[in-house]
C-alpha positions, 0 to 999 in steps of 0.5 A, spaced: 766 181 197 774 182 200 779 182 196 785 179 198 792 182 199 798 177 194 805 178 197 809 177 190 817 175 190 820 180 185 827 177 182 833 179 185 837 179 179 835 175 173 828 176 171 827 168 168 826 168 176 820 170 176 815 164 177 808 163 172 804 164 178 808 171 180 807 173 174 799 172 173 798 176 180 801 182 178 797 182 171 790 180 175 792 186 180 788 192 181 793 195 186 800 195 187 804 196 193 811 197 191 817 200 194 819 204 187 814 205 183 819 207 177 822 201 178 816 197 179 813 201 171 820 197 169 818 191 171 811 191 168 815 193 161 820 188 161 815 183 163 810 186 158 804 186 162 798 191 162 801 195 168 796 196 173 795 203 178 801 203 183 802 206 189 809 208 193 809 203 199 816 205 202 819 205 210 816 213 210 809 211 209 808 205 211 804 205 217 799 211 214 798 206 207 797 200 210 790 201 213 789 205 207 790 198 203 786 194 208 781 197 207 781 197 199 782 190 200 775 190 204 772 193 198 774 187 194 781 190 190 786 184 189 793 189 191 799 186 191 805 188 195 811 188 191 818 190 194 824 192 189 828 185 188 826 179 192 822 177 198 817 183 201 817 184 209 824 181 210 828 188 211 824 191 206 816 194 208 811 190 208 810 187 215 805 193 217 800 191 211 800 184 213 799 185 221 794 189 218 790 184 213 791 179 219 787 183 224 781 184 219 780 178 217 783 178 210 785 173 205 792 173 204 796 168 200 804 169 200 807 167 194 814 163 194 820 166 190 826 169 189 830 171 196 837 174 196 837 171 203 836 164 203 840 164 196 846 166 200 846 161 206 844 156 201 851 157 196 855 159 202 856 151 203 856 152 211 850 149 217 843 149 215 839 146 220 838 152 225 840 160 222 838 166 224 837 173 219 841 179 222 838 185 218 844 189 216 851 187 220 851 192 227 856 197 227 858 197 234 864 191 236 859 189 243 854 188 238 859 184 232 861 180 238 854 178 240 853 175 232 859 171 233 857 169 239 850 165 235 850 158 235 846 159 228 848 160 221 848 168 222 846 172 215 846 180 213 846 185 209 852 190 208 853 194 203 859 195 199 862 202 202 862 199 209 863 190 208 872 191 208 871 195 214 865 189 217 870 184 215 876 187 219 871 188 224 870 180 225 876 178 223 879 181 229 875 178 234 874 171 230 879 170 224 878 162 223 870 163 224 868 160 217 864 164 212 862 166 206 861 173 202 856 173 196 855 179 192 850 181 186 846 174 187 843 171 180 846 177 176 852 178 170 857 178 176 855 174 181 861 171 186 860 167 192 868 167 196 868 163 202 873 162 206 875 164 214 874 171 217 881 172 216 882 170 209 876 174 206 877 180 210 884 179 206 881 179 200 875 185 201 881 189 203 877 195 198 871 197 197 867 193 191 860 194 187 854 190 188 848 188 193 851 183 198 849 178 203 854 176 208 854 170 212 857 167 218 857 160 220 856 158 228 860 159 234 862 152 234 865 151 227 872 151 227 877 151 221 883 146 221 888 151 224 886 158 227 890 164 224 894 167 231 896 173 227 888 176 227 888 174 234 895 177 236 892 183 233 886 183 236 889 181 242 893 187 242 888 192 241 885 190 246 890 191 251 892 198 248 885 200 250 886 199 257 886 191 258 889 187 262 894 182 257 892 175 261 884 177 262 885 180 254 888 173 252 882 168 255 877 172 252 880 173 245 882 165 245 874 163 247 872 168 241 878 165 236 879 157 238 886 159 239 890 157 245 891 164 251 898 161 253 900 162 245 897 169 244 901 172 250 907 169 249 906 172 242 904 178 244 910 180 251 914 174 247 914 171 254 910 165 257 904 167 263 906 166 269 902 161 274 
């Protein structure tokens, strides 16, 4: 008889989040397929489990140990799929070992559970309704533009060397963008900074600790009064690049909800002419 595959939320932080039903899987497993397989050793200590045999499972051996995986399951081994904290398979492994159960006809049963994720959109306070998962925030301004473009509530990664720089990054080409910074989720020192582009790229000016999720409300959400000052500078920069000081202003303007006749008479202290 097959086995199955269980893939198994992990807690991202306070380990009271791992669920009866989570927990029971990873005492009747066989195998368990994990990103680290020290830190999964940690978990079965804390938990007080009987650990059972556990094999790396990480972005280098994926592909190889997902049909070495299948096919254990084929011969009737519950293996479950575990990442270092939260939710497999979202920008952690896991994906292949699905796609390759799926394609063999094996059991696989999905268990709810911890996720810095939707932990994060969540607290953040802004839209619901339609949101997308953007990975690790890009590092290219084309590419930045283009998230700040999305008519959905965009959530990503970033670490904490790069976030001050993600965030002036942002801010510059939408200061008045709402959006919220939560950092170490579920943990001792957890905090939650909401605010404007702006005003967080203000407050991340140095680098902090911890893992964190950024995230940045739609195109079409707007904060009371927009802050001329991040558009006056990235208005600038852009006209330093090369461009054209009325083109740059239109541009700026449809990214930041201010208005293009106010950034250029800011930026040459004279009005644009007809």
């Amino acid at each position: 008889m097959a086995g199955r595959l269980t893939v198994c939320p992990t807690p991202i932080g306070n380990i009271e989040d791992l669920s009866p039903r989570a927990r029971r899987a990873l005492g009747d497993a066989d195998l368990v397929a994990c990103e680290d397989t020290r830190r999964a050793g940690r978990l079965y200590e804390r938990l007080d489990i009987e650990r059972p045999r556990l094999l790396s499972y990480h972005e280098g051996n994926e592909a190889e140990r997902a049909v070495q995986l299948a096919q254990q399951i084929e011969r009737g081994a519950r293996v479950v799929l575990i990442s270092d904290a939260g939710t497999p398979a979202l920008s952690d492994p896991g994906y292949p070992l699905i796609r390759a159960c799926i394609e063999r006809d094996l059991e696989v049963e999905v268990l709810p559970g911890p996720s810095a994720v939707t932990t994060a959109l969540v607290a953040s306070g802004l839209p619901l309704d339609r949101w997308r998962f953007e990975g690790f925030l890009p590092r290219r301004a084309g590419e930045l533009e283009r998230v700040l473009q999305s008519a959905e509530t965009v959530v990503a990664f970033e670490s904490p060397r790069r976030l001050p720089d993600s965030l002036e990054a942002l801010a510059a080409l939408a200061p008045n963008r709402p959006a919220a910074v939560c950092r170490e989720l579920t943990k001792l020192h957890e905090e939650v900074a909401r605010g404007t582009l702006g005003e967080l790229a203000r407050r991340f000016r140095d680098e902090v600790k911890g893992e964190i999720v950024v995230v940045v409300a739609p195109a079409a959400s707007t904060a009371s009064a927009p802050d001329i000052g991040f558009a006056v500078d990235a208005l600038r920069r852009l006209v330093q690049s090369g461009a054209r000081p009325r083109a740059a202003a239109g541009v700026v303007a449809a990214l930041t909800g201010t208005r293009a006749n106010d950034l250029y008479r800011e930026l040459t202290g004279r009005a644009p002419r007809e």
